[in-house]
C-alpha positions as CSV (number, residue, x, y, z in Angstrom):
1,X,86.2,-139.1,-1.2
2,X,82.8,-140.0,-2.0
3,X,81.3,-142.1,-5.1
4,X,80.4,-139.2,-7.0
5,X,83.7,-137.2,-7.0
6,X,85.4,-140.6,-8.1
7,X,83.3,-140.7,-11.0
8,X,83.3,-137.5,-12.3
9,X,87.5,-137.6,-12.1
10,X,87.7,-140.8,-13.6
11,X,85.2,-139.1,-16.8
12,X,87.4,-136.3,-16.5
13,X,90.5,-138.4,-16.9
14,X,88.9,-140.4,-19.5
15,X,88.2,-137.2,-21.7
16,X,91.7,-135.9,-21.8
17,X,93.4,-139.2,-22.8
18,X,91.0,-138.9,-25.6
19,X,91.8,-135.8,-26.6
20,X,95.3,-136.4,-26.3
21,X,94.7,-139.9,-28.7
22,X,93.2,-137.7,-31.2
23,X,96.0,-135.6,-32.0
24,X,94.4,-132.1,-30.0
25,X,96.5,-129.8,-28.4
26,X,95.3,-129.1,-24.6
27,X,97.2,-125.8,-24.3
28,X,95.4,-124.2,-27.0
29,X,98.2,-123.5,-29.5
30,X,96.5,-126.0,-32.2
31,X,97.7,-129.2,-34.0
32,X,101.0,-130.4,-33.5
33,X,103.7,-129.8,-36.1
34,X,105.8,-132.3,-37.5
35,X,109.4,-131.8,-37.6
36,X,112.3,-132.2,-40.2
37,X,115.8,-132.2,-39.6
38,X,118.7,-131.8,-42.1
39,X,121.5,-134.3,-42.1
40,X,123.6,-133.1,-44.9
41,X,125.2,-131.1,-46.8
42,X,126.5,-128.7,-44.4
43,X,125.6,-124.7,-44.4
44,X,127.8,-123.1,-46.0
45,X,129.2,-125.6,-48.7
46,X,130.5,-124.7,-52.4
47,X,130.0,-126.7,-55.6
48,X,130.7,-125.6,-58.8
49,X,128.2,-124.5,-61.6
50,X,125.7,-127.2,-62.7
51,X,126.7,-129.8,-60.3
52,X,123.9,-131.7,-58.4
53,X,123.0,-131.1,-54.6
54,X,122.0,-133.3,-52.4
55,X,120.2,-132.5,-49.7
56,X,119.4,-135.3,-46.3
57,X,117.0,-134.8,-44.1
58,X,114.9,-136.9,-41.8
59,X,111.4,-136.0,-40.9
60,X,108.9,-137.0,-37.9
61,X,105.2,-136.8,-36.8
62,X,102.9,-138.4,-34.2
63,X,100.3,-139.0,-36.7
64,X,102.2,-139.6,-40.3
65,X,104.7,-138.0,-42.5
66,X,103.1,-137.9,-46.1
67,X,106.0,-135.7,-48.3
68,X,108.7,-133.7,-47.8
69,X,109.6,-130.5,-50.3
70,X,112.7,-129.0,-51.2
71,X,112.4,-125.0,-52.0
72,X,115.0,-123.5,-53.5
73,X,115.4,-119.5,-54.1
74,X,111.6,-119.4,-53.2
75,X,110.8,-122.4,-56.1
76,X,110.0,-126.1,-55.1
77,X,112.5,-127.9,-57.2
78,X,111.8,-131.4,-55.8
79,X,109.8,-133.3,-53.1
80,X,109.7,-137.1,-51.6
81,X,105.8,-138.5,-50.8
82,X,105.3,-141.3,-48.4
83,X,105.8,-145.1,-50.0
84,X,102.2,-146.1,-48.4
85,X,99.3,-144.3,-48.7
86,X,98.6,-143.5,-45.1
87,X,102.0,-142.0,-44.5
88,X,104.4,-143.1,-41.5
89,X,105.8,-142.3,-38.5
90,X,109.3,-140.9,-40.2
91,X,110.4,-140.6,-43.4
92,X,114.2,-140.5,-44.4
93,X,115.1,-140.0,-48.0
94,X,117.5,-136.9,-50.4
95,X,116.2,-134.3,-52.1
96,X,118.0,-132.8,-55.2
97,X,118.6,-129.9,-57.0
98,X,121.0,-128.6,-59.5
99,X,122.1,-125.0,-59.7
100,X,121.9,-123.3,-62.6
101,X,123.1,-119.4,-61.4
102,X,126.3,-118.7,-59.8
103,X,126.4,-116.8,-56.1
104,X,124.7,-117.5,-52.3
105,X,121.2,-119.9,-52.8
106,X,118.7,-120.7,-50.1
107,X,117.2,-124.2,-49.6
108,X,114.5,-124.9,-47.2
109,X,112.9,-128.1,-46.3
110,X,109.3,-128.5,-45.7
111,X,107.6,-131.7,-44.2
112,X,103.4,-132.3,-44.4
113,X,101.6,-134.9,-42.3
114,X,98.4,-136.7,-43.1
115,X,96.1,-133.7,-41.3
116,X,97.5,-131.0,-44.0
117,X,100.0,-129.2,-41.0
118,X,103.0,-128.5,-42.3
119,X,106.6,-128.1,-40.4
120,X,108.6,-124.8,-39.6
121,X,111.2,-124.9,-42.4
122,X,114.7,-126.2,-42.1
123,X,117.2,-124.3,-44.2
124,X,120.6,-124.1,-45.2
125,X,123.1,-121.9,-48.1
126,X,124.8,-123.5,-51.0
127,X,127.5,-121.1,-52.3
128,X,128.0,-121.8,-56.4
129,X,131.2,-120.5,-58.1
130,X,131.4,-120.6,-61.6
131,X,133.7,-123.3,-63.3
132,X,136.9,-123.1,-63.6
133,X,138.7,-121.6,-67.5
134,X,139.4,-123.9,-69.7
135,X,143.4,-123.8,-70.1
136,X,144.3,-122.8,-73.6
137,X,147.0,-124.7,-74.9
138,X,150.3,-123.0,-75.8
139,X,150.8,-122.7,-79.3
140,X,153.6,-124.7,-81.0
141,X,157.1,-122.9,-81.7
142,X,157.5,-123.6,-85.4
143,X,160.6,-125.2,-86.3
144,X,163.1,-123.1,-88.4
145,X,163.8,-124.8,-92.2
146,X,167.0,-125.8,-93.1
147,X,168.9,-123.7,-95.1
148,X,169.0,-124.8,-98.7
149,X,171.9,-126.3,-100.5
150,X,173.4,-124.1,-103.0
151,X,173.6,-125.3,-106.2
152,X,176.9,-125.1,-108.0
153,X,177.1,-123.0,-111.1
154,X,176.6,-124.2,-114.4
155,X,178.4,-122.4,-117.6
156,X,176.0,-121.1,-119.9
157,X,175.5,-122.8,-123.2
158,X,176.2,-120.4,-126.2
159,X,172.5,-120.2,-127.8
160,X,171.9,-120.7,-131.8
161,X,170.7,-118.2,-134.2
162,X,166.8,-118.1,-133.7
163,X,165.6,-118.6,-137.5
164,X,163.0,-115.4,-138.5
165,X,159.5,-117.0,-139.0
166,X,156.7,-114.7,-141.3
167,X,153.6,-115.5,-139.3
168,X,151.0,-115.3,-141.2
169,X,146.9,-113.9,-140.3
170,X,144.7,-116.0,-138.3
171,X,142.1,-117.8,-140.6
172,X,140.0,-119.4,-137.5
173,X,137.1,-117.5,-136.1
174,X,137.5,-116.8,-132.3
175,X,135.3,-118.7,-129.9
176,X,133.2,-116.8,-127.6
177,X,133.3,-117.4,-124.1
178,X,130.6,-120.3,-122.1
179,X,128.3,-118.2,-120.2
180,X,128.6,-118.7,-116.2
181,X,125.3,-120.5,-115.1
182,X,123.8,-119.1,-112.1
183,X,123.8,-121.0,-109.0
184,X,120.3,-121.8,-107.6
185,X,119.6,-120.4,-103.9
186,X,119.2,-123.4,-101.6
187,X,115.9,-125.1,-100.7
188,X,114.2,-123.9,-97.5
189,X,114.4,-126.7,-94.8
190,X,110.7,-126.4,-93.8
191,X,107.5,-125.8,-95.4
192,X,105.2,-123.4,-93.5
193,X,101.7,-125.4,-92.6
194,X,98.2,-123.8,-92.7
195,X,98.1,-122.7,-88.8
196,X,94.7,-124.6,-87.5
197,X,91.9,-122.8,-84.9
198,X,93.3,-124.0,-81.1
199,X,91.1,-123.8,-78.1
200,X,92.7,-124.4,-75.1
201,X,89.8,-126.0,-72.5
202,X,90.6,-126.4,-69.3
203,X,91.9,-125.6,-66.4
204,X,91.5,-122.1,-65.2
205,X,93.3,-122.8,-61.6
206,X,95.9,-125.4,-60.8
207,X,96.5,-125.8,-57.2
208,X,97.4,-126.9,-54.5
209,X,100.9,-128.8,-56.3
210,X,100.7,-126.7,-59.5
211,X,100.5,-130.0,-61.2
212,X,97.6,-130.2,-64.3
213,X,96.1,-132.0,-67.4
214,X,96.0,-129.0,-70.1
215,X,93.1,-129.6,-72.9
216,X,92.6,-128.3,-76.2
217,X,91.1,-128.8,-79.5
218,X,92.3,-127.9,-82.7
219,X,90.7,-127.3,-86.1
220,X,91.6,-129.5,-88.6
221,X,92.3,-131.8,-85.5
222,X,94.9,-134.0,-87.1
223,X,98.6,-133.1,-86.5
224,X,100.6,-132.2,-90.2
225,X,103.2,-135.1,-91.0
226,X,107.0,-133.8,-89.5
227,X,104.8,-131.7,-87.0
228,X,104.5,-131.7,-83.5
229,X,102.6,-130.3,-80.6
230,X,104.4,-127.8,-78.3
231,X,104.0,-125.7,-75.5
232,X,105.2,-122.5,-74.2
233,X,104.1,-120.3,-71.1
234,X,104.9,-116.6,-69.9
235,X,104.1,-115.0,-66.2
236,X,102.6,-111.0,-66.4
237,X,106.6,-109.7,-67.0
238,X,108.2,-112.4,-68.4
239,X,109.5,-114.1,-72.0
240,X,108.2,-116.9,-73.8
241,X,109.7,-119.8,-72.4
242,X,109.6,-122.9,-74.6
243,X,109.1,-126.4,-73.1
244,X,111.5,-129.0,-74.5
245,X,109.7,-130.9,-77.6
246,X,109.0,-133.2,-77.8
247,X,107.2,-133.2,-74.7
248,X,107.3,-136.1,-72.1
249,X,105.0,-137.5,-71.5
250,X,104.0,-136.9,-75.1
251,X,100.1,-135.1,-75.7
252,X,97.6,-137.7,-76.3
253,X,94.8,-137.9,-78.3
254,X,91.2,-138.9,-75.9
255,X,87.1,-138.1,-75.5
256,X,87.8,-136.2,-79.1
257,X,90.2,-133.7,-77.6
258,X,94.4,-133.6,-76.9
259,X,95.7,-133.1,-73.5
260,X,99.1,-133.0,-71.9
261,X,99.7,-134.5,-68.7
262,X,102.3,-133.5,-65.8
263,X,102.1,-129.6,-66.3
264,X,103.7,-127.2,-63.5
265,X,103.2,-123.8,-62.5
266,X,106.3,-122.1,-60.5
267,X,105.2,-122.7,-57.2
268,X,103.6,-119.3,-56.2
269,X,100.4,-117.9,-56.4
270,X,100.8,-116.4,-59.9
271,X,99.0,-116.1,-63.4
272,X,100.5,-117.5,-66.1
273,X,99.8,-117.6,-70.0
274,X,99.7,-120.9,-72.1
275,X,99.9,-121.1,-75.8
276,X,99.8,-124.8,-77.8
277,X,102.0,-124.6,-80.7
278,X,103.1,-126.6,-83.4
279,X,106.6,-127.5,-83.8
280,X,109.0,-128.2,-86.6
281,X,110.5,-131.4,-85.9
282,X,112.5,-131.3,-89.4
283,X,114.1,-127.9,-88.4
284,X,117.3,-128.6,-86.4
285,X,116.4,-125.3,-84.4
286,X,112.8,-126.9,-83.5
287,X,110.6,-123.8,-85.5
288,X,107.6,-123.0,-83.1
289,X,104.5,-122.1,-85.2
290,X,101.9,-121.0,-82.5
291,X,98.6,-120.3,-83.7
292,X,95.0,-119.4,-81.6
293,X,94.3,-118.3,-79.3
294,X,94.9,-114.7,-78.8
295,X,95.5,-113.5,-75.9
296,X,97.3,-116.8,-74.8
297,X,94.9,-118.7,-72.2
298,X,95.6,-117.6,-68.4
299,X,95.7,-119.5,-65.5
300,X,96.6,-118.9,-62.1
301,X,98.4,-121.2,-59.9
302,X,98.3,-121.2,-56.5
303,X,100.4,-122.8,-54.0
């Protein structure tokens, strides 16, 4: 073989260890997938209504695992990122969710690595059944009385001659009756507040984890005493669904404007409708008094 062909193999050589360092797929098909396995709970396994899943699994990638996500009934309901920044070879760790619904659910587990590829999902059913009746405790059988003693019987006493009084006319004027005072209705628990102008700033789009910083000003800006901020959301279809108050972490007060932190969207590609409230806190049933703006503020979430 002469000079020439040796060097052009040896280039040739040289260029596909490269490409193989570099994570490329020769055959065409694209970047390689990382994989996720899981270990446990088995297919197929009941628990009962509100108890905690656990769900195992192990992932892998040539280049570096960065999270994993647990999806359950099409929702992500929890997910496990990489302790180091760069993400690692595998990553081991449980995933939990807790069932609220009784019947057949789906969970599917998704692993990402550091280039944005993510794995072919892993699944596996959980079969709830509702909890068991309370037993009702039998009533008690009452137990019968004793009869009672008979007495024995006395002889009556002859009775003396009554002596015939002569009553004679009242001289006393009758006293008229004390009126009845009427009772007082109870005070109300709360006092309604003058609702203040809200403006709810940004964001328009959340994506890609549905996690955001909502912001919004209000006019007066200061927050009545026993009040607190709130929030509720609703898709196209749906109810107003309350988030717990208060919220956690709490709204906070910066650059002249309040913002809450840590806000999710449901995981799909959706619009939804926010409204900041003011809540109650004095009212055991938390009253929500929602003021501006109307329509709530829209934003669409996209996985």
């Amino acid at each position: 073989m002469s000079d020439s062909r040796k060097m052009l193999l040896a280039v040739v050589l040289l260029l596909a260890v490269g490409m193989l360092a570099c994570g490329v797929d020769v055959g065409g098909e694209g970047p390689a997938k990382p994989t996720v396995e899981i270990l446990g709970p088995p297919s197929g396994s009941q628990v009962e209504l509100g108890e905690e899943v656990e769900v195992q699994y192990r992932a892998v990638d040539a280049v570096a695992v960065m999270r994993v996500e647990l999806e359950a009934d099409g929702r992500i309901v929890d997910l496990q990122s990489s302790p180091t920044a760069e993400g690692q070879p595998s990553l081991t760790g449980i995933l939990r969710w807790t069932p609220t619904t009784a019947g057949t659910h789906t969970l599917l587990v998704y692993a990402y690595n550091r280039d944005g590829v993510t794995s072919d999902a892993v699944g596996l059913s959980i079969i709830v059944t509702p909890p068991p009746p309370t037993p009702v405790p039998p009533t008690p059988t009452d137990t019968p009385a004793p009869p009672t003693p008979t007495d024995t019987p006395v002889p009556p006493t002859p009775a003396a001659p009554t002596p015939t009084h002569t009553l004679a006319p009242p001289t006393s004027t009758p006293v008229p009756p004390t009126p009845t005072h009427t009772r007082v209705p109870p005070t109300p628990t709360h006092t309604p507040i003058s609702c203040p102008m809200i403006t709810i700033n940004v964001p328009s789009h959340a994506f890609p984890r549905r996690a955001f910083t909502l912001e919004w000003d209000s006019t007066p800006h200061a927050v009545p005493s026993g009040w607190e901020w709130g929030i509720r959301l609703k898709g196209d279809e749906a109810s107003w669904t309350h988030l717990p108050v208060p919220l956690d972490p709490r709204p906070r007060e910066e650059g002249g404007h309040w913002k809450a932190d840590y806000l999710r969207g449901r995981g799909v590609q959706e619009t939804l409708y926010w409204q900041v409230c003011l809540v109650n806190m004095s009212d055991p049933v938390r009253t929500f008094q929602c003021c501006g703006p109307v329509p709530p503020w829209p934003i669409i979430h996209t996985r």
